[in-house]
N, C-alpha and C positions, 0 to 999 in steps of 0.2 A: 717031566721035561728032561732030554737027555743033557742039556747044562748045565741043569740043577746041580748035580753032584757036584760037576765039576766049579761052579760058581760057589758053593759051602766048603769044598776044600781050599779055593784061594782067598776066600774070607778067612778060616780059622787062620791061614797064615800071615798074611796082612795084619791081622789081629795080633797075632802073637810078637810080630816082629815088630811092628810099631808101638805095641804098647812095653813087650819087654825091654828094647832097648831105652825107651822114653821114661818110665818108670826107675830104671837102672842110673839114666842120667840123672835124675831128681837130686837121686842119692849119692850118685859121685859129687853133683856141682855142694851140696852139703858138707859132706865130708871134706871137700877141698877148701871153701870156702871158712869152714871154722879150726882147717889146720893151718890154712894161711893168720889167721887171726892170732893162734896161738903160737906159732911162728914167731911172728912180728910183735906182741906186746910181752909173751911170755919170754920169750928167748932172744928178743931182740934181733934177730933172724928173718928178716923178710925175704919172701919165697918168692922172688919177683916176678913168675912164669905162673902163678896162680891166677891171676887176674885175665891173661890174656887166653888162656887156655879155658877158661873160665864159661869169659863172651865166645869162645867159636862152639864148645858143646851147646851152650847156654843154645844159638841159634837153633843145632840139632833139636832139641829136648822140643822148643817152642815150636820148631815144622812139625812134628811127630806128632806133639799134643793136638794140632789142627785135624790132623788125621784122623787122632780115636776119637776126638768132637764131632768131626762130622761124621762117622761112623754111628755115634751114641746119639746125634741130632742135640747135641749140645750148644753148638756156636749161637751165639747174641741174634735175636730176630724179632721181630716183632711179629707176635700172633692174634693182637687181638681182634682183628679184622677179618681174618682166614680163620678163624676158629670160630666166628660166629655166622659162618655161609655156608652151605648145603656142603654132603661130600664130596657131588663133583667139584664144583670149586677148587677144594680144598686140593683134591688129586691134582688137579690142572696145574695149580699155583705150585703145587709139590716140584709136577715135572718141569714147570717154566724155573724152577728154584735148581734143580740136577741140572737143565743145560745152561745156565746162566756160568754153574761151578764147573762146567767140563770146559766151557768157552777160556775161563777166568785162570783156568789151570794150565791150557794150550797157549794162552796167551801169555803165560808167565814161564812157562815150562822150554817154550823154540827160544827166545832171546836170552831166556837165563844159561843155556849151553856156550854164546856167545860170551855174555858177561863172566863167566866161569873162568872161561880161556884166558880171556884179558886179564882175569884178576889173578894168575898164574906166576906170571913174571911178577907179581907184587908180594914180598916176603913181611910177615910179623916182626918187629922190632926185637922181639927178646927170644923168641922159640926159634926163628926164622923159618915160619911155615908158610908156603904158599897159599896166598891169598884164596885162590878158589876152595879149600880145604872146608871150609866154611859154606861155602855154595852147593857143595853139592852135597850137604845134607840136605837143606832145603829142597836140589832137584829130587832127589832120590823121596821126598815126601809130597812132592808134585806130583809127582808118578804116583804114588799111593792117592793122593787125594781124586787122580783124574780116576784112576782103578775106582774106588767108590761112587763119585760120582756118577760115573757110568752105569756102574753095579746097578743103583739107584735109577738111573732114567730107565732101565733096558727089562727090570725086572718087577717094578714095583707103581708105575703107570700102565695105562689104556693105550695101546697102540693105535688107535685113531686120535685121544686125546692129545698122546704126543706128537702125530703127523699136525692136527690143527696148533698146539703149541708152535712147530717146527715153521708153519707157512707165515704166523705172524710175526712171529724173530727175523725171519729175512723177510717180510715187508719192514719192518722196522729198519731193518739194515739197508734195505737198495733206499726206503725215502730220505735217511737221513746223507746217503751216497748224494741222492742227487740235490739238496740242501744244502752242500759244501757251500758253495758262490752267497751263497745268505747268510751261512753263519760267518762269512767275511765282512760282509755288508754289514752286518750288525753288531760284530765287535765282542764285546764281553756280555752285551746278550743273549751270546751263544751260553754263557756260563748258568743262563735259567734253564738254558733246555738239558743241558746234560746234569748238574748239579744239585738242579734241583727237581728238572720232569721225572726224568730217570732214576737217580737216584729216590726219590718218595717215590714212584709208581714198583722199584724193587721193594723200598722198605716196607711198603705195607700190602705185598703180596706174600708177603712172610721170607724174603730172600734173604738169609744171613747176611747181616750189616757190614761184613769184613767182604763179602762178594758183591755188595751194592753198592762200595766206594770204587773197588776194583772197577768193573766193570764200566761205572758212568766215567771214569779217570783214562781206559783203555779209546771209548769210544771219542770222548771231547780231545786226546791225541791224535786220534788215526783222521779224523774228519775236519779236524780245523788245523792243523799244525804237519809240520816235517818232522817233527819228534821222533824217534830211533825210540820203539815198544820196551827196547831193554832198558830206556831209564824209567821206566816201572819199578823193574826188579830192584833196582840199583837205589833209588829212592827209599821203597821197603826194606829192605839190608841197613842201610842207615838210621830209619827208623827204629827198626828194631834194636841196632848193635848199640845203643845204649849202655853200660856197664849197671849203670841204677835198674834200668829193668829185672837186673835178676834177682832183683827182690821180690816180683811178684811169686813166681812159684818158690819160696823158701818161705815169703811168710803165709802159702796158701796152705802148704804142708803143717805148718807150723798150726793155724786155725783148725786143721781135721785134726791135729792129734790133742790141742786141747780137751777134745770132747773123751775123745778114747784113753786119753793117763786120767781123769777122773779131774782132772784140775778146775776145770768149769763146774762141775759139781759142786765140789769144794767151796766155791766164791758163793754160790746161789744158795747153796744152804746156809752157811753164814749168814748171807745178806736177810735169807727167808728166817731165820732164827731171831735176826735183829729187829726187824720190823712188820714180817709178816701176818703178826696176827691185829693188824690196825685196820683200819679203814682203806680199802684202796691199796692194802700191805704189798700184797705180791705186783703190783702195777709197777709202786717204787721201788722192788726190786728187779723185776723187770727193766726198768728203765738206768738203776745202777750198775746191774751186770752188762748191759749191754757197753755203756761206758766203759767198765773196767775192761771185759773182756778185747772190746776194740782197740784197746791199750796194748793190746798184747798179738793179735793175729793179721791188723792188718786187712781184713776180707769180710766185707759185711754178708755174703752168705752163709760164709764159715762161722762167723759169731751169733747169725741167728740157728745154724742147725745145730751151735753148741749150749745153747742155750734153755731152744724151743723145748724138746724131749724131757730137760730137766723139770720146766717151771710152768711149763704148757699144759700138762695135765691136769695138776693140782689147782690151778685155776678155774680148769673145765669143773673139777670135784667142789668146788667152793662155790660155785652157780654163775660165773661169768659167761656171757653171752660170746660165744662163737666169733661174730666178728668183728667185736670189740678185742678180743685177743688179737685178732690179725692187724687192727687197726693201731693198737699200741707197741706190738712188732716192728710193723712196718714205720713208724713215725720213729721206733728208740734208733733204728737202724739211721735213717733218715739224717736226725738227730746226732750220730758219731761219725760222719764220714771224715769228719775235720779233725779228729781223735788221735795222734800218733800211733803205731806208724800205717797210717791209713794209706794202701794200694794208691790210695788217689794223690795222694800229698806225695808220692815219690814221683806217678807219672809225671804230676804237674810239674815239679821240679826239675823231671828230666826236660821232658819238652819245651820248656819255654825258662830253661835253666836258672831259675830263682832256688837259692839257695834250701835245703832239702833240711838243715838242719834248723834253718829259720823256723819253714815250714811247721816241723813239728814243736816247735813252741809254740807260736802265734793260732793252731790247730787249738788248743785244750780250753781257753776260756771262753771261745766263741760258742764251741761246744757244749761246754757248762748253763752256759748263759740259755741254750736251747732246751737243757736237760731241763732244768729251772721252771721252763716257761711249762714242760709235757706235765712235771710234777705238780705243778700248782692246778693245770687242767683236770688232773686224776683225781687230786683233793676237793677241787668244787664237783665233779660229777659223783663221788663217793661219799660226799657229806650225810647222804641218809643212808646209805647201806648199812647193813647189821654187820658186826666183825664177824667172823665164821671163823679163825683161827686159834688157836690157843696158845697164850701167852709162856713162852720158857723162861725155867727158871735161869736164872746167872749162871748157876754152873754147866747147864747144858749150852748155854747160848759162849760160854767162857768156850767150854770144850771145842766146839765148834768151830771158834776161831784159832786155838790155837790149832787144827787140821787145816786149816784155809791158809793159813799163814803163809805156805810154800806159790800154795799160787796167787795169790794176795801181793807177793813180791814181785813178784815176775814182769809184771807193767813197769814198777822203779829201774828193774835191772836192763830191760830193755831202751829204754829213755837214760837210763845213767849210760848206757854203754856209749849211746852216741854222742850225746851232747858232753862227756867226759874224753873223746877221740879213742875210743878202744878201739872201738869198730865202726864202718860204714855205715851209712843206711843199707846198704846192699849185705853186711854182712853180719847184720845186727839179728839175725833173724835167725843163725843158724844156730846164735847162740842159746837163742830162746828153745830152739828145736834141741839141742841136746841137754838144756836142763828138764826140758821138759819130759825127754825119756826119762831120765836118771830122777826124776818125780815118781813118774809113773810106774817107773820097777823097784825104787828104794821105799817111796813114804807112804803111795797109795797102793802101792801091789795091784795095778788096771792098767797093763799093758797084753794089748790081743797080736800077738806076735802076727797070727793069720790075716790082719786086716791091715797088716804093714804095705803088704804090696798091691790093695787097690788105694790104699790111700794115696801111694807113689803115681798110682795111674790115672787116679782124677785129679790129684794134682798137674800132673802135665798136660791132661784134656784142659782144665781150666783155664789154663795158662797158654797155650796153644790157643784158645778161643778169643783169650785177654789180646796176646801179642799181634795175632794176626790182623785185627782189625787194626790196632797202630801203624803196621804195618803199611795197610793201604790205605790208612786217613793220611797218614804222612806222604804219599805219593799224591797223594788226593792233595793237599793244603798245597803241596811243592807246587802243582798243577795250576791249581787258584793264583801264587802268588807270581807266577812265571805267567798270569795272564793280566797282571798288574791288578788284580783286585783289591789285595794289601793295602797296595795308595788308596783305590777311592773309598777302600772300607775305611781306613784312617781320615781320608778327608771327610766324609761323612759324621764319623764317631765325635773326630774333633769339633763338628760346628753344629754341632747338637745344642740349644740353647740348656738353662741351667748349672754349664762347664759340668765338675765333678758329681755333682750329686745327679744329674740329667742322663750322666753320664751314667751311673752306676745303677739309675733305675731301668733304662735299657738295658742293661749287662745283666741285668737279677731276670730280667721276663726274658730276654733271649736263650740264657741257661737255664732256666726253668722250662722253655720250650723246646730247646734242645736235648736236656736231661729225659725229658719222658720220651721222646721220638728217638734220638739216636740212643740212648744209655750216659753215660756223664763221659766214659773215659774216649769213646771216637770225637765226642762233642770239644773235649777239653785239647785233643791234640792236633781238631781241624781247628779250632777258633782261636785258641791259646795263644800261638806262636802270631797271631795277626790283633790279637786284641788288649795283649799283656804291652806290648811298646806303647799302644793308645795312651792305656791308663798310665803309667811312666810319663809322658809326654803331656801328660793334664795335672800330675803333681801328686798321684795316690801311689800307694805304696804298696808294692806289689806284692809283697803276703797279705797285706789285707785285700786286693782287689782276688788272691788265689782261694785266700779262706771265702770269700763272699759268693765268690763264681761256683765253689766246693759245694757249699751250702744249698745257692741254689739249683746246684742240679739235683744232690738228695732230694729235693721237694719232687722234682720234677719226674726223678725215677722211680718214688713209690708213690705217686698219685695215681688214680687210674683217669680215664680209660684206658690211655695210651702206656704209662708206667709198667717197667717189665720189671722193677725190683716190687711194685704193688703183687703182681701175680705169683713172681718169686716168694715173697711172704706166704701169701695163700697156700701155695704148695706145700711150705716146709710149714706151715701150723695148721695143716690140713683143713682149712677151712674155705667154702666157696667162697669167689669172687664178689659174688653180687649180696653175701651179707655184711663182708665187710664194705661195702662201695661207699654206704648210707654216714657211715660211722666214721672213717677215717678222715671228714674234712675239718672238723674241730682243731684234731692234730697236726694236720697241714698247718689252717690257718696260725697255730702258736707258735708252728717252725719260723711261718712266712712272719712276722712279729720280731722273731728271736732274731732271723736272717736282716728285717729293717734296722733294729739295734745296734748290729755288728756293722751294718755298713753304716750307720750314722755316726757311730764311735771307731775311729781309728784304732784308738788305745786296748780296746780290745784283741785286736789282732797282734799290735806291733807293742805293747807295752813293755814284756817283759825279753825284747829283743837285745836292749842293752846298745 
């Protein structure tokens, strides 16, 4: 085709430009963030223009990352539906998936030139930069996402497939045109058909979840409301500009280079020296590295791919069954989301602003308590297994640790930094990212200078996949509560018989249901911000109502069928789906156990809050 060429040379460049400059920013927001730190504690010197300079790349970095995700087919979706239907289907859903994103990007892309302008005359308090500075990174990665997008419907569908695509979107669109005068009639029962038809008939067509808030969010403004399209944009900017969120990509970074300085190594051979040749050995080490490691990165994919490679094979070599590995994976992951400094425990914090430092204390025992419950699971199903290990001597199991030692600290020094006020939760991470080099070039000599820079750029895909979807769930919640659903969510919540406890066993099955369909963090920042004052309002406490709701969406994101962190496991412990399907509810069931504990004991969560 004579486009071809020309459609692979504006690819490689697109590629180039959005991943090197995205990549590039990882590394700047790093470096600035841990000179501000040492700045301010070391020199007593705060660098006051760090912060704000900060959050406006911070936005760049998170547009960009959106980019090379949907380039790479990375963004959050549900596939288990679309993957188990013929290929045309799968094609179909593909292209109904490419214009849903070209619509999603046009629609954000004409008002945000408007909102751009406006936010011009609006200066930064300490750099005095014009407010749009900040926008039009963002446009400038609309433009690239519409550019893929497009790429995508024009080159990689059935050109009948897409014309039949093309006729039911716009009957979708004139019926719900002429449907206006009903969705007045009915009030906020319009909010089933956009919120919830729309929304689930994208999610389980495989529409990335960050274009399936948009989208139902675009449509229930334009058809029920005078709403001006640009408080879309203006909503997600908000969402996003968070200062806490720029933890997610430092401690994303932070979780890839574990694996690469050798530091995760280090802990799991220890652990596998201490206990390993027992019954069930590598299960409890399995189940303690994931603890520790989660201690330190923040990112449950990133702690299982730092994990998996080390302790996954030796498993297989030891006669464990396929996917019983993936099953005790996925439940140790499950199991730490509540673990400082967990990805989840800063969203939560940020969105529905409960204290982040709380957070991470009230996190570790509820955690323990689960760890506890997998452990004693592994010891009754291991009771008759023959040991297959061999037992080390003290001096090798001595040596061992004292090599482990550097990363063995690294969860304390993390946890002391914040709760001691060195550093943020935001900027707690970059400290860990540069001991964590100066590990891996001084004490283990495993640093791969060459996989510096994709680690830079899955970083930013990740995180780009993270933000985006806050992004438009928080346009999305704003949308909900500006249609008064907040009250009768609360009035409902509140006259729930049982009060507190009635209360909180709806909250555990609603995030468990929401945890496996939407993922935990669109679930925690559409419901959070309407559900966290309920519980306030009933007399819980809202680290414990965050650890509880944390808890159960873990359940809810690696269960299958629906669970995309179940299928994420499977991927990174190469093992099928359908062997572990059998095996992983034992584990469920001990979380769900561990989860009723925590919520029947306050003190768990809030004891040691002081």
């Amino acid at each position: 085709m004579p486009g071809s060429a020309l459609f692979r040379t504006v690819d490689r460049v697109v590629a180039l430009l959005s991943e090197t400059i995205a990549g590039g920013l990882v590394a700047v927001e790093a470096i600035m963030l841990f000179a501000g730190v040492v700045a301010r504690y070391g020199f007593d010197h705060p660098l006051i223009w760090v912060e704000e300079l900060a959050a406006i790349l911070f936005l760049w970095l998170v547009s960009l990352g959106a980019v090379i995700a949907l380039r790479r087919g990375e963004h959050m979706r549900m596939t288990v539906l679309v993957g188990r239907a013929g290929p045309r289907f799968r094609r179909i859903a593909a292209c109904f998936g490419a214009l849903l994103v070209v619509v999603v990007t046009l629609g954000l892309l004409i008002p945000g030139l408007s909102y751009a302008a406006q936010q011009t005359a609006i200066l930064t308090p300490v750099m005095q930069l014009p407010g749009s500075v900040e926008i039009y990174g963002q446009l400038v990665a609309l433009v690239l996402l519409l550019y893929v997008a497009l790429r995508q419907l024009l080159t990689e569908v059935d050109w009948p497939e897409l014309a039949g695509v093309l006729v039911v979107c716009a009957g979708v669109f004139v019926a719900l045109y002429y449907l206006q005068d009903w969705f007045d009639d009915i009030g906020n029962g319009a909010l089933l058909v956009f919120f919830i038809g729309i929304v689930g008939t994208c999610i389980f067509l495989g529409v990335p979840i960050a274009f399936s808030f948009a989208i139902s969010t675009f449509a229930y403004l334009h058809f029920t409301s005078n709403i001006p399209l640009a408080t879309i944009i203006s909503q997600m900017d908000q969402g996003m500009s968070s200062i806490e969120l720029l933890a997610v990509p430092m401690f994303v970074v932070l979780g890839l280079l574990l694996e690469m300085t050798g530091i995760a190594r280090a802990m799991v051979e220890f652990l596998a020296a201490l206990v390993g040749h027992r019954r069930g050995g590598l299960s409890y080490v399995l189940i303690a590295a994931m603890y520790l490691i989660s201690g330190i990165s923040g990112s449950k994919a990133a702690d299982q791919a730092a994990v998996a490679p080390v302790l996954l094979p030796e498993m297989r070599r030891r006669g464990m069954v396929p996917g019983e590995l993936a099953a005790q994976l996925a439940a140790s992951a499950a199991m730490s989301e509540t673990i400082p400094p967990s990805l989840v425990l800063i969203i939560v914090g940020a969105v529905t602003g409960v204290s982040i430092s709380a957070l991470f204390t009230g996190g570790l025992l509820p955690a323990a308590i689960a760890a506890i419950g997998l452990c004693l699971l592994v010891f009754l199903r291991s009771r008759s297994d023959v040991p297959t290990g061999a037992k080390l001597g003290a001096r090798v199991v001595g040596r061992l640790f004292v090599v482990a030692i550097p990363a063995l600290i690294l969860p304390f020094i993390i946890r002391w930094a914040v709760l001691a006020g060195v550093t943020t939760a935001t900027e707690v991470a970059t400290v860990g990212v540069v001991y964590s080099i100066l590990v891996g070039l001084c004490v283990y000599r495993c640093f791969d200078w060459r996989r510096l820079g994709s680690i830079l750029v899955e970083t930013a895909a990740l995180s780009g996949a993270i933000l985006i979807i806050i992004g438009t769930a928080s346009a999305m919640a704003w949308s909900l509560t500006q249609a008064g659903f907040a009250q009768t969510l609360t009035d409902i919540m509140v006259g729930l018989p049982g009060g507190k406890a009635g209360f909180l066993a709806i909250s555990i099955l609603v995030f468990i249901v929401l945890g496996s369909v939407l993922e935990g963090l669109p679930a925690m920042v559409l419901f959070g911000p309407l559900l966290f004052p309920v519980a306030q309002q009933l007399g819980i406490h809202l680290v414990q109502y965050a650890i509880v709701a944390i808890l159960a969406m873990g359940i809810g994101l690696f269960s299958p069928p629906f669970g995309v962190g179940f299928y994420q496991t499977c991927l990174i412990g190469k093992v099928r789906s359908d062997e572990a399907f059998g095996r992983i509810w034992p584990y469920m069931a001990v979380l769900l156990a561990a989860l009723i504990i925590v919520a029947a004991v306050p003190w768990l969560s809030v004891g040691f809050l002081g």
